[in-house]
C-alpha angles and dihedrals in degrees: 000000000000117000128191113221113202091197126183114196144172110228099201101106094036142103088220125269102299116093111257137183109249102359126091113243138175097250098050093057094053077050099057098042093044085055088057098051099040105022095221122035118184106200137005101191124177131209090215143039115227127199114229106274096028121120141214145216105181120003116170128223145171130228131201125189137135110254130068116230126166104269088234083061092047093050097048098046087048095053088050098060100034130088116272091252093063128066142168121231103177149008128188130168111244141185107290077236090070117107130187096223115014088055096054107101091188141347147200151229134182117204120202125213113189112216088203145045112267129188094191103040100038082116085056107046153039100235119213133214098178129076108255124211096223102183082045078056100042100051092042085061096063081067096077099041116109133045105319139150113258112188091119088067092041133082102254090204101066100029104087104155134031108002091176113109141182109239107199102180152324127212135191130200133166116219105172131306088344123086111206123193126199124212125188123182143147091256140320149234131240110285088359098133105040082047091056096043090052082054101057094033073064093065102041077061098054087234088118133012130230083265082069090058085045096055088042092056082054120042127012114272126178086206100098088051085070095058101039109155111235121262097245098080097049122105124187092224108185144337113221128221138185111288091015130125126215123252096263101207119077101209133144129286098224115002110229108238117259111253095245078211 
């Protein structure tokens, strides 16, 4: 039996998705607690990647084991067992030709900058000193939309093969004192996104212009793995399917609370 997981984690304690020795992962957990409920599983598969630190709201997986349970039964066995920064929002049988990740078409990530120094939602955020010039930002960002080569926001050492990818969109908005930025694309590489935030978080500064992007699209620069965002602020948004719509709001993860001075 095949079985689609809907998972919402915080990355924080994590060594990112991937099963590791020795580390605790996302997917190890799922593992383990999966073990506990089956038995015997034959394959945890995700749809992404995740960097240690980096979060989710809503990762996919699929799960194969031999014995057919109702999905309500599975989510709530696999809660159970599983850390409290990890939970499971929805199970649903699906075709033993459905794959995690060979079946996404697209997917998404929002990435939060905190405009203010929090003591609750530091987990949550990259939180900026400096004045940012937003629109500055936001036009530099169109720049990377479209079919491009992005080895320069990659991490040279662990892409070996194809480093061109479809970049659907990117959007801006601005809640509070938080500034959240939206990236779709067919796929991504390893650190992409938070290289591409610290880039542009470059140019909200006035340190680069939108003709360094331009360089960067075209011929490999070292330059972007100097300014990776951390890993805090980044949240794995959705994972697109066939016949599916994107979430259509662009609000925070995680609100920061109000200061009551």
């Amino acid at each position: 039996m095949k079985y689609k997981l809907t998972i919402e984690y915080d990355g924080t304690r994590y060594s990112g998705w991937q099963a590791q020795k020795n580390s605790r992962t996302v997917q190890g957990s799922i593992m383990t607690a999966a073990e506990q409920l089956f038995g015997t599983v034959t394959e945890i598969q995700g749809a992404g990647r995740t960097d240690a630190g980096v979060h989710a709201l809503a990762q996919i997986a699929h799960l194969s084991v031999h014995k057919d349970l109702q999905p309500i039964k599975i989510q709530y066995g696999l809660n159970d067992a599983l850390p409290f920064d990890v939970n499971i929002l929805k199970v649903e049988k699906v075709n033993e030709r459905f794959h995690a990740r060979h079946s996404a078409i697209a997917r998404s990530y929002v990435y939060q900058i905190s405009t203010r120094r929090t003591a609750f939602g530091k987990q949550f955020v990259w939180w900026l000193k400096d004045a940012l010039n937003f629109e500055r930002m936001n036009s530099a960002s169109q720049l990377f939309i479209g079919m491009h080569d992005f080895i320069s926001f990659a991490d040279k050492k662990l892409e070996k093969g194809e480093t061109r990818c479809k970049v659907e969109s990117i959007e801006w908005a601005v809640d509070g004192e938080l500034i959240l930025i939206r990236i779709r694309a067919s796929h991504f590489l390893w650190k992409m996104v938070r290289r591409i935030v610290g880039t542009l978080v470059e140019v909200g500064r006035g340190t680069i212009s939108s003709k360094n992007i331009e360089s960067y699209l075209t011929s490999f620069s070292e330059q972007p793995a100097e300014w990776t965002a951390p890993p805090s602020g980044l949240f794995l948004e959705q994972i697109l399917y066939e016949n599916e719509k994107w979430c259509v709001d662009l609000k925070p993860a995680l609100p920061l609370a109000s200061p009551r001075v």
